[in-house]
Backbone and ligand atoms as CSV (ligand in chain L), in Angstrom:
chain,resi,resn,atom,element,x,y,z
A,1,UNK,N,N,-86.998,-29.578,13.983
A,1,UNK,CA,C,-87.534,-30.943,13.990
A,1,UNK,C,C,-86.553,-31.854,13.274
A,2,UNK,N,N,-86.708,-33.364,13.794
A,2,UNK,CA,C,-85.698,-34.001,13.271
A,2,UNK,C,C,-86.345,-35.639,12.725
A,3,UNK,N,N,-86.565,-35.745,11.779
A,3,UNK,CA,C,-87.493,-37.410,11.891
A,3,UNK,C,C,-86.251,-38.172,11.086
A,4,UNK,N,N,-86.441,-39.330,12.541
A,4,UNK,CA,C,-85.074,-40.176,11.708
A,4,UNK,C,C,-85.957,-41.894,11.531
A,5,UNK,N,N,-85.688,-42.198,10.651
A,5,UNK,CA,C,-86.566,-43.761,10.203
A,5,UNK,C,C,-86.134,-44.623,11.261
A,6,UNK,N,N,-87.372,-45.219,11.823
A,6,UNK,CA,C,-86.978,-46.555,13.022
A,6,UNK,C,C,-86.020,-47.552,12.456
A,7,UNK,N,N,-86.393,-47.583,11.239
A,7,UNK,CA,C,-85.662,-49.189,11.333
A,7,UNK,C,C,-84.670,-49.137,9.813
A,8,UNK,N,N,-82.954,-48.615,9.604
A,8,UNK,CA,C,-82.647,-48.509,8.587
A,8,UNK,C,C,-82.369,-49.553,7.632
A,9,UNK,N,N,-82.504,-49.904,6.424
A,9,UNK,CA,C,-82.820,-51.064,5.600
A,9,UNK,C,C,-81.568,-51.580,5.242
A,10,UNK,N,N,-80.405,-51.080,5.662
A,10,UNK,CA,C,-79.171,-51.737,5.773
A,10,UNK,C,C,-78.345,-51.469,6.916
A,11,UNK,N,N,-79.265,-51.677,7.870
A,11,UNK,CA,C,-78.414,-51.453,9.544
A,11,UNK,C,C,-78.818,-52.955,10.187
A,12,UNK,N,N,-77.998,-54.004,9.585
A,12,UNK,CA,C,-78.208,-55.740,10.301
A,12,UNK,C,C,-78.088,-54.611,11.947
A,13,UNK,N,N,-79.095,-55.932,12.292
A,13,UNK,CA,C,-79.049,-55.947,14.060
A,13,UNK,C,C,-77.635,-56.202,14.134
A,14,UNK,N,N,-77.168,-55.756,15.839
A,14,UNK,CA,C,-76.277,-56.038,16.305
A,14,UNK,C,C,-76.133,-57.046,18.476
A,15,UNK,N,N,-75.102,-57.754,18.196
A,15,UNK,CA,C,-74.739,-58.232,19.268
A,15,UNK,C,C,-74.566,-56.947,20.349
A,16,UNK,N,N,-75.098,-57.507,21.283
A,16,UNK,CA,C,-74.275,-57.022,22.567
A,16,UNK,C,C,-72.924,-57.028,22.742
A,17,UNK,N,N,-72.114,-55.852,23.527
A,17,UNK,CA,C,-70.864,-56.386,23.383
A,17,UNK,C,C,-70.587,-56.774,24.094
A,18,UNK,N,N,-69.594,-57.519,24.391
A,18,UNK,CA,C,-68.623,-58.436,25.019
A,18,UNK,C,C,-68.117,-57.994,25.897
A,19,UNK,N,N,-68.102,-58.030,28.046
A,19,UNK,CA,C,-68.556,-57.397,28.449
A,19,UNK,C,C,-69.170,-56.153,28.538
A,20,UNK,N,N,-70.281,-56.353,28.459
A,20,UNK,CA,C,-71.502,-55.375,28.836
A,20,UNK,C,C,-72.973,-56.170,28.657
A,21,UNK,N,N,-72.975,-57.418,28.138
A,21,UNK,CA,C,-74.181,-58.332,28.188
A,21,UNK,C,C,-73.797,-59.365,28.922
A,22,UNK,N,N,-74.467,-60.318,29.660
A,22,UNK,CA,C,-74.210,-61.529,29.733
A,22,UNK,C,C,-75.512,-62.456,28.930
A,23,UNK,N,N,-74.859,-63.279,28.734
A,23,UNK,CA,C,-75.808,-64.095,27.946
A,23,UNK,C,C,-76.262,-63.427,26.276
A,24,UNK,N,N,-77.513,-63.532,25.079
A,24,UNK,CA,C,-77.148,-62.991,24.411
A,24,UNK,C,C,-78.081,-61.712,23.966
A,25,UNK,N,N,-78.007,-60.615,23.755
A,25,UNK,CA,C,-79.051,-59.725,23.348
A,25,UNK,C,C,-78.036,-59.226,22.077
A,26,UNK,N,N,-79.967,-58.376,21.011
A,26,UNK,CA,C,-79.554,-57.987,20.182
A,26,UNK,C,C,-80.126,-57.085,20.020
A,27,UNK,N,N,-79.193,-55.734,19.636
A,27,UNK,CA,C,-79.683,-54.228,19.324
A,27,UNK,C,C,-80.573,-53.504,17.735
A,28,UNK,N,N,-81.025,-53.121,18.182
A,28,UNK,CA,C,-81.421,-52.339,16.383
A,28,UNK,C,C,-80.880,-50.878,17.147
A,29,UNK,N,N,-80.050,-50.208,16.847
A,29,UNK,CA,C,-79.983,-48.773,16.742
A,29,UNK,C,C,-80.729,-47.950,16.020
A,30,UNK,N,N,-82.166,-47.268,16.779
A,30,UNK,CA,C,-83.061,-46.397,16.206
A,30,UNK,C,C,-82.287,-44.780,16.063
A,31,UNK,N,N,-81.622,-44.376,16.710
A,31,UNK,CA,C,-81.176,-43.230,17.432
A,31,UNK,C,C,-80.165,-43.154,17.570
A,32,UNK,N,N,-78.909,-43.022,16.947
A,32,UNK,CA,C,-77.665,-42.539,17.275
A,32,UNK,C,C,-76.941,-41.433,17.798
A,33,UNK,N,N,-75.534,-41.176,18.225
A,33,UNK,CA,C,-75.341,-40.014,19.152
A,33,UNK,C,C,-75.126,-39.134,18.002
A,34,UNK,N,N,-75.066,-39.756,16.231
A,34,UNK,CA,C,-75.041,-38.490,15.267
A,34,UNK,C,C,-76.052,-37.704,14.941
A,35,UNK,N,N,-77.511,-38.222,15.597
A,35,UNK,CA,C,-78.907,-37.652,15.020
A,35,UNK,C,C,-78.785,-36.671,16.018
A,36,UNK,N,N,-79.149,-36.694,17.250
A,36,UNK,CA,C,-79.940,-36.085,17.885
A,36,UNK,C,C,-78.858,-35.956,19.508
A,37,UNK,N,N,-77.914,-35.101,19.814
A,37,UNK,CA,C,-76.579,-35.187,20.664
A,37,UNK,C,C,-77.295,-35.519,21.989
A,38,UNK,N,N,-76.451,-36.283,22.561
A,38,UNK,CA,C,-76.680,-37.038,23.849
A,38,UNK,C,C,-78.165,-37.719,24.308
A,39,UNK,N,N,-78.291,-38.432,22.998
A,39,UNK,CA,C,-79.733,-39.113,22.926
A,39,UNK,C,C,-79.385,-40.560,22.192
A,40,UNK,N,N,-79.510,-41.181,23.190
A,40,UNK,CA,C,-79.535,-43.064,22.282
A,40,UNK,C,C,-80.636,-43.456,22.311
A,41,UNK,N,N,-81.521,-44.280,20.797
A,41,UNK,CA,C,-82.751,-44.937,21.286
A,41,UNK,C,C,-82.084,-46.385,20.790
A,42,UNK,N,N,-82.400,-47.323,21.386
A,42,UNK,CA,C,-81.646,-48.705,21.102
A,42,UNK,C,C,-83.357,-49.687,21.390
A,43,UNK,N,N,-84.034,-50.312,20.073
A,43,UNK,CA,C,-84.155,-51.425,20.477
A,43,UNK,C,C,-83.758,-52.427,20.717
A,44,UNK,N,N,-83.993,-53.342,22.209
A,44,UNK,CA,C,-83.246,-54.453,22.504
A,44,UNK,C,C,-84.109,-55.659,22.727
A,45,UNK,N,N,-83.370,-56.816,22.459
A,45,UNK,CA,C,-84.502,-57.979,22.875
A,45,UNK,C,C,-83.360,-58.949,23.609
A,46,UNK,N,N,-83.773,-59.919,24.548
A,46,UNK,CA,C,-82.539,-60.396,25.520
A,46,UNK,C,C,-83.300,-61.667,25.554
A,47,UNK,N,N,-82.319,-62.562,25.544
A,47,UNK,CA,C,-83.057,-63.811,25.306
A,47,UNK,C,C,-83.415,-64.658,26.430
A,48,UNK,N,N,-83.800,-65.445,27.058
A,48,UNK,CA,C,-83.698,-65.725,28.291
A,48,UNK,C,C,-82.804,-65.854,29.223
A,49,UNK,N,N,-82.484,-65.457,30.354
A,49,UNK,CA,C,-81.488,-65.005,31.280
A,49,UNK,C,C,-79.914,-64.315,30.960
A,50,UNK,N,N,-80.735,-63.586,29.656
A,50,UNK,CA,C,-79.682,-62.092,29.167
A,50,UNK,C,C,-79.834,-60.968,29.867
A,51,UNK,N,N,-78.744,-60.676,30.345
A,51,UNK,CA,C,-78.837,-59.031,30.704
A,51,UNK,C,C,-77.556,-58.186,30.595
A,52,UNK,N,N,-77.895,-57.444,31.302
A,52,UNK,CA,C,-76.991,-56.320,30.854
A,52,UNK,C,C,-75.662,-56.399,32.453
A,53,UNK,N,N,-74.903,-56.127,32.118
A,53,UNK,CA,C,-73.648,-55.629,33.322
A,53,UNK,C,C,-74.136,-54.893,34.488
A,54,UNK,N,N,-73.624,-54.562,35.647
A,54,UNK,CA,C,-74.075,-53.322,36.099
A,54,UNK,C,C,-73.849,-51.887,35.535
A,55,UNK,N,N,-74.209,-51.187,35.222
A,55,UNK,CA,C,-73.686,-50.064,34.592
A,55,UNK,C,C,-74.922,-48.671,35.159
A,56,UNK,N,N,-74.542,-47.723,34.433
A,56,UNK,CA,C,-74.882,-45.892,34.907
A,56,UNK,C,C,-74.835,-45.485,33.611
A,57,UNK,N,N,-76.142,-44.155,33.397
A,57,UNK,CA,C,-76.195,-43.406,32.213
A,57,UNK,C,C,-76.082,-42.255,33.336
A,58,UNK,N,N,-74.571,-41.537,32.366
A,58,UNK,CA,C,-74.894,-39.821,33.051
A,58,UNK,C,C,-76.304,-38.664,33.206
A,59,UNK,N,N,-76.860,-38.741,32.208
A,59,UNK,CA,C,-77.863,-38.309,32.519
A,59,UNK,C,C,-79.469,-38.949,32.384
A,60,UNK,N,N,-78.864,-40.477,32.928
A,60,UNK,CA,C,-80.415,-41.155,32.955
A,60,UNK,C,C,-81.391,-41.777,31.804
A,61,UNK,N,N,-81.782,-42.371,31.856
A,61,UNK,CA,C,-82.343,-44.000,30.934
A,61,UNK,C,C,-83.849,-44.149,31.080
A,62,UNK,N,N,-84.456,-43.718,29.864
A,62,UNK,CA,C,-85.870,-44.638,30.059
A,62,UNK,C,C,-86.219,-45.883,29.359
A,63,UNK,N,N,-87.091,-46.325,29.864
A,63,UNK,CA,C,-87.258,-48.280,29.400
A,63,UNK,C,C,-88.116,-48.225,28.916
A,64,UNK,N,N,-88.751,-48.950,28.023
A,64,UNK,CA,C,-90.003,-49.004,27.563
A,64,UNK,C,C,-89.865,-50.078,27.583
A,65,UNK,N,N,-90.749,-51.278,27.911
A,65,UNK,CA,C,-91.244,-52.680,27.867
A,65,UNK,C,C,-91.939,-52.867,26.582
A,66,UNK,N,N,-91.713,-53.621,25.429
A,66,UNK,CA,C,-92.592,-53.969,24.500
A,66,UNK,C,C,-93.191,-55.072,24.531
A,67,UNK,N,N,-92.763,-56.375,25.279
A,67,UNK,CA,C,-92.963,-57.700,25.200
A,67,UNK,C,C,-92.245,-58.460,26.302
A,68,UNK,N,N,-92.592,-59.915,26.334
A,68,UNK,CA,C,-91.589,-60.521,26.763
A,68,UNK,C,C,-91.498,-60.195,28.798
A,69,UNK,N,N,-90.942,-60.968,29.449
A,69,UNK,CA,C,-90.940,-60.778,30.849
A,69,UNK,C,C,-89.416,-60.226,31.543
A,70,UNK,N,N,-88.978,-59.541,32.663
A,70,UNK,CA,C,-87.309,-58.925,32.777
A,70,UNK,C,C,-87.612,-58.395,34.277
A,71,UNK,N,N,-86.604,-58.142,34.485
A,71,UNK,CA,C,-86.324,-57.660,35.698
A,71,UNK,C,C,-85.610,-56.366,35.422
A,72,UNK,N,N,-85.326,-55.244,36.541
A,72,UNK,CA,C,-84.702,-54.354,36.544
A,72,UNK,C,C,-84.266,-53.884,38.051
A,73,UNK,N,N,-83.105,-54.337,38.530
A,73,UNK,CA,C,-82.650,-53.735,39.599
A,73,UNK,C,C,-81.806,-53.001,40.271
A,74,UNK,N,N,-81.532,-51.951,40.899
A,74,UNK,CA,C,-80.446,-50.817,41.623
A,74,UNK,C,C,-79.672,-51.758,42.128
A,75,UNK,N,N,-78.606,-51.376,42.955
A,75,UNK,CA,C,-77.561,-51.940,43.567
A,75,UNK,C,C,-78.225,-51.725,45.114
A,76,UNK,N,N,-79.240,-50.516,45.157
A,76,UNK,CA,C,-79.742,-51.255,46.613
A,76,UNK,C,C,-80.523,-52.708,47.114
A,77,UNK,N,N,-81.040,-53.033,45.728
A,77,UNK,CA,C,-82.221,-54.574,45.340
A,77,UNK,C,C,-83.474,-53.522,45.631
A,78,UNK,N,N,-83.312,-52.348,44.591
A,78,UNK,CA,C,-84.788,-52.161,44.358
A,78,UNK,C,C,-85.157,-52.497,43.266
A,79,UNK,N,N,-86.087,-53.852,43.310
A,79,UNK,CA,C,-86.376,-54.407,42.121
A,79,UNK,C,C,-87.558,-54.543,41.537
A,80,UNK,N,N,-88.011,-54.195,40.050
A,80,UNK,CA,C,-89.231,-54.601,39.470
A,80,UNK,C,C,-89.639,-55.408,38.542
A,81,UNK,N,N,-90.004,-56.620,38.883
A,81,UNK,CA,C,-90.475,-57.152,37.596
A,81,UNK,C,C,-91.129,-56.431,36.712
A,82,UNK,N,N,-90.797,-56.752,35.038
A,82,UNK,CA,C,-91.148,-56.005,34.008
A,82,UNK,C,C,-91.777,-56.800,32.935
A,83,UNK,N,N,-93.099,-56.290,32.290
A,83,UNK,CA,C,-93.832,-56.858,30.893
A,83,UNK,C,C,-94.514,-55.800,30.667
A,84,UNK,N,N,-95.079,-56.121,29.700
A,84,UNK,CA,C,-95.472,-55.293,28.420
A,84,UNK,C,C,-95.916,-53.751,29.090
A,85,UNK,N,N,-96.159,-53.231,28.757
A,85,UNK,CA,C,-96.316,-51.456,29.058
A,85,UNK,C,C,-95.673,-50.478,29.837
A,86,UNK,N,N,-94.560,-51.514,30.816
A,86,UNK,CA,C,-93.996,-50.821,32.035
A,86,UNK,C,C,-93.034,-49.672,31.451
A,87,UNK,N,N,-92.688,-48.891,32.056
A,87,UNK,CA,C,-91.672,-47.603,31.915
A,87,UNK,C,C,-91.268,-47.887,33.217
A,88,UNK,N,N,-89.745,-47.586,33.215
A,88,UNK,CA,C,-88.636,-47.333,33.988
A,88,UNK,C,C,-87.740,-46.031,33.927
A,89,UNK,N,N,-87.464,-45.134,34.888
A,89,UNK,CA,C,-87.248,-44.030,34.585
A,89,UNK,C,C,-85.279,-44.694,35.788
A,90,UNK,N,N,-84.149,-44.823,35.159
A,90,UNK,CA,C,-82.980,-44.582,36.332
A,90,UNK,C,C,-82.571,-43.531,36.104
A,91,UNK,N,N,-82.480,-42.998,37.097
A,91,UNK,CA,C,-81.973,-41.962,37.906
A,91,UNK,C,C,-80.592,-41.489,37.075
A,92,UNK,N,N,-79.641,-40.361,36.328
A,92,UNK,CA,C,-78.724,-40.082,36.289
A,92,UNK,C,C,-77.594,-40.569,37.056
A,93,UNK,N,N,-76.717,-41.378,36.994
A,93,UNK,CA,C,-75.505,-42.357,37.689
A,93,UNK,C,C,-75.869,-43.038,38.706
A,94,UNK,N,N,-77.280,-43.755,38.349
A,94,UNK,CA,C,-77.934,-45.081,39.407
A,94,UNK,C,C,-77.016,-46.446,38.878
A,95,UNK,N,N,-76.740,-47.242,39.656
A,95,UNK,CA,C,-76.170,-48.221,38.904
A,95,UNK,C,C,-77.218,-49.303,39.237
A,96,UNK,N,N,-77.520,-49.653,37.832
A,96,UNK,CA,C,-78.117,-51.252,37.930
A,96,UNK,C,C,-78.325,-51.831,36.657
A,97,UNK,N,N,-79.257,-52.658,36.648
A,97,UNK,CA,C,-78.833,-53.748,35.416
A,97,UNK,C,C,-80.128,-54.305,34.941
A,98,UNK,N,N,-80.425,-54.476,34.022
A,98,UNK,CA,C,-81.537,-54.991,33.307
A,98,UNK,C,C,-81.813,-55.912,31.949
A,99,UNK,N,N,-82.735,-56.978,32.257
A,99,UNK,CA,C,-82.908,-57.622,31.098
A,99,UNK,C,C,-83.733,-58.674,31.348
A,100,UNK,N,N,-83.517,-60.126,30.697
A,100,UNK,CA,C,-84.821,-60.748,30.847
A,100,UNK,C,C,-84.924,-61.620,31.739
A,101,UNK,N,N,-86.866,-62.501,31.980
A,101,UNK,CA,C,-86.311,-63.627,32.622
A,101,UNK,C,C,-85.809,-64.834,32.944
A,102,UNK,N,N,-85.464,-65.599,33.711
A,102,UNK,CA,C,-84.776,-66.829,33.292
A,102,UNK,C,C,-85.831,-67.789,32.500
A,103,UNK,N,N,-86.766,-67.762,32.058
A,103,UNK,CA,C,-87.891,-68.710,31.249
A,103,UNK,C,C,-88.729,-67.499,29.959
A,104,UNK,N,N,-88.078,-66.459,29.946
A,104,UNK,CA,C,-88.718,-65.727,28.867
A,104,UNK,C,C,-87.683,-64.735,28.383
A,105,UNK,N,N,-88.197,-64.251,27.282
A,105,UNK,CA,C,-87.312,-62.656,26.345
A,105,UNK,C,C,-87.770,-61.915,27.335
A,106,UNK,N,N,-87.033,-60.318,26.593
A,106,UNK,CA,C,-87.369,-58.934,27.022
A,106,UNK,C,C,-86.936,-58.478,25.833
A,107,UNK,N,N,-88.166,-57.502,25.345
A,107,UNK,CA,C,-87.619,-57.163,24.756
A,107,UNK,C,C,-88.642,-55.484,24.851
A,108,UNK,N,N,-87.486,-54.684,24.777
A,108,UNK,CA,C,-87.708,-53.185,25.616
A,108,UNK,C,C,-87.225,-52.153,24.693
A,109,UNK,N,N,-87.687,-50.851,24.320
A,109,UNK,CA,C,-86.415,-49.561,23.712
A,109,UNK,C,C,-86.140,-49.026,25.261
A,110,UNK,N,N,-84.807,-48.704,24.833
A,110,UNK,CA,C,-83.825,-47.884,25.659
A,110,UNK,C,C,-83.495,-46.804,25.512
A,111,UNK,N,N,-83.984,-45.613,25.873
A,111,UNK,CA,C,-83.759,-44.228,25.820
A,111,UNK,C,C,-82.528,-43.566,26.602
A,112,UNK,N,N,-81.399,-44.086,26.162
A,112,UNK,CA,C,-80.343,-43.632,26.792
A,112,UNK,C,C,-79.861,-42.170,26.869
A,113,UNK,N,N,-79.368,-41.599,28.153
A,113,UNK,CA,C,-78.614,-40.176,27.663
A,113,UNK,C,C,-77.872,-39.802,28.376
A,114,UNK,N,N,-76.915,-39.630,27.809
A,114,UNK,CA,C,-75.584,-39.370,28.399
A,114,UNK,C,C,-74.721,-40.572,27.920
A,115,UNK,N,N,-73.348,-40.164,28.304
A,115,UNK,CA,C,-72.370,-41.300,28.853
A,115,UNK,C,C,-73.138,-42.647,29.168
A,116,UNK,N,N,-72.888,-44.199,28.930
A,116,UNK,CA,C,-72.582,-44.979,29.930
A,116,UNK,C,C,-71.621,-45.522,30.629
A,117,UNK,N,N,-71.993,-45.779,31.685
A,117,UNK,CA,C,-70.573,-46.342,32.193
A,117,UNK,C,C,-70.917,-47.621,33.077
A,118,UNK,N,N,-69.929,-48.605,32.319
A,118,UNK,CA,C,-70.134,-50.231,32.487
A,118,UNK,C,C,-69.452,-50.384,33.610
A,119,UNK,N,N,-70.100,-51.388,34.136
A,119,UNK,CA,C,-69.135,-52.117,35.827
A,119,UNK,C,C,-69.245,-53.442,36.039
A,120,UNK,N,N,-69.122,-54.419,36.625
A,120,UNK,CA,C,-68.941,-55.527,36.709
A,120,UNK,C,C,-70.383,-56.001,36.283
A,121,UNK,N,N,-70.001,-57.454,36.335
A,121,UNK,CA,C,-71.104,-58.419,35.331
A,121,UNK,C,C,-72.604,-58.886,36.761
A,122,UNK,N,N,-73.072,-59.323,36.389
A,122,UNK,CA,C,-74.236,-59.595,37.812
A,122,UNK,C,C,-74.323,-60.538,37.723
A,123,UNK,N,N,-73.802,-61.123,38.942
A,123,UNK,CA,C,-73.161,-62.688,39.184
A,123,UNK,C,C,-74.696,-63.477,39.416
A,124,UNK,N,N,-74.606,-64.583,38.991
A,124,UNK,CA,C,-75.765,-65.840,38.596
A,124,UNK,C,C,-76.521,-65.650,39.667
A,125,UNK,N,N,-75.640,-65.266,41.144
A,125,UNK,CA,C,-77.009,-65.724,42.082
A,125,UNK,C,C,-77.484,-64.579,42.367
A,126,UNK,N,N,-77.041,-63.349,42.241
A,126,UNK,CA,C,-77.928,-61.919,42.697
A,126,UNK,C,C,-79.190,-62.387,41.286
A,127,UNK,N,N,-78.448,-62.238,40.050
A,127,UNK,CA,C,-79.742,-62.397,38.802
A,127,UNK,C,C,-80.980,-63.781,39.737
A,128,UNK,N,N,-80.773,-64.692,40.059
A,128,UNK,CA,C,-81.591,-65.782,40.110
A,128,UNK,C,C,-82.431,-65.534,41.494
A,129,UNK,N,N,-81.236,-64.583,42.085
A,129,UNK,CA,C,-82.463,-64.252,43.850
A,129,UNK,C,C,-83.201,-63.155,43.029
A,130,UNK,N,N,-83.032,-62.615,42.665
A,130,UNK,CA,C,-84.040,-61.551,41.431
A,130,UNK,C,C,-85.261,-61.763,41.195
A,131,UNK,N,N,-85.539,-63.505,40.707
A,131,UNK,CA,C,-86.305,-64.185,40.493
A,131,UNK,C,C,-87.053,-64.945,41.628
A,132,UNK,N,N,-86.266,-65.384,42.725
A,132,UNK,CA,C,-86.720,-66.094,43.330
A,132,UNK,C,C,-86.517,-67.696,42.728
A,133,UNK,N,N,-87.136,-68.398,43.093
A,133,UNK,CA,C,-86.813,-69.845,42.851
A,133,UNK,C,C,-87.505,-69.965,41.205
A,134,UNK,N,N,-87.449,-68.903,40.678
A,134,UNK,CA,C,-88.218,-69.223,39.401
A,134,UNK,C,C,-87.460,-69.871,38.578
L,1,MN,MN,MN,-79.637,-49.074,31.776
């Protein structure tokens, strides 16, 4: 067994980095790759029309929705709007992208595992047809 404290009392939040967000989100690292090997838990919150790059976890990503309204979509446009309770399970090297919507936060934990691997940014109008005319 391994109990590691959610929230460490000298771990300031952190920025997104510089490609791999657009717009601005900020991390709390619950879970690092030193606790528990090939396991990330990241709370994130994304501020309105923040998200993430396109990118892939080698062995697959769960979402937890805590608050706040987001989208989450594949590169085929399989897309779901997201709030409070939803779970998202991607697939091991699915590529897609997630975060909030253009008039609200998201703010979600991220159960990462594996590798990620970042890819281009998600250009204004795929994010906004996402939405629709919202
Ligand atoms: Mn992801």
């Amino acid at each position: 067994m391994e109990y590691v404290r959610g929230r460490k009392d000298d771990q300031p939040s952190r920025a997104g980095d510089e490609g791999t967000f657009s717009g601005r989100a900020m991390l709390d690292p619950v879970l690092d790759d030193g606790a528990v090997a090939k396991v990330r838990v990241n709370s994130v919150i994304f501020e309105p029309g923040g998200r993430t790059y396109w990118h892939s976890h080698a062995d697959g990503q769960v979402l937890i929705v805590a608050s706040g309204r987001g989208m989450v979509e594949n590169r085929d446009g399989d897309r779901h709007g997201l709030q409070a309770g939803d779970m998202v399970w991607a697939p091991p090297g699915e590529e897609h992208w997630h975060g909030a919507a253009p008039h609200s936060f998201l703010a979600h934990t991220a159960v990462s595992l594996g590798f990620t691997q970042w890819a281009e940014e998600v250009p204004d109008e795929r994010y906004q047809a996402a939405f629709g005319e919202e």
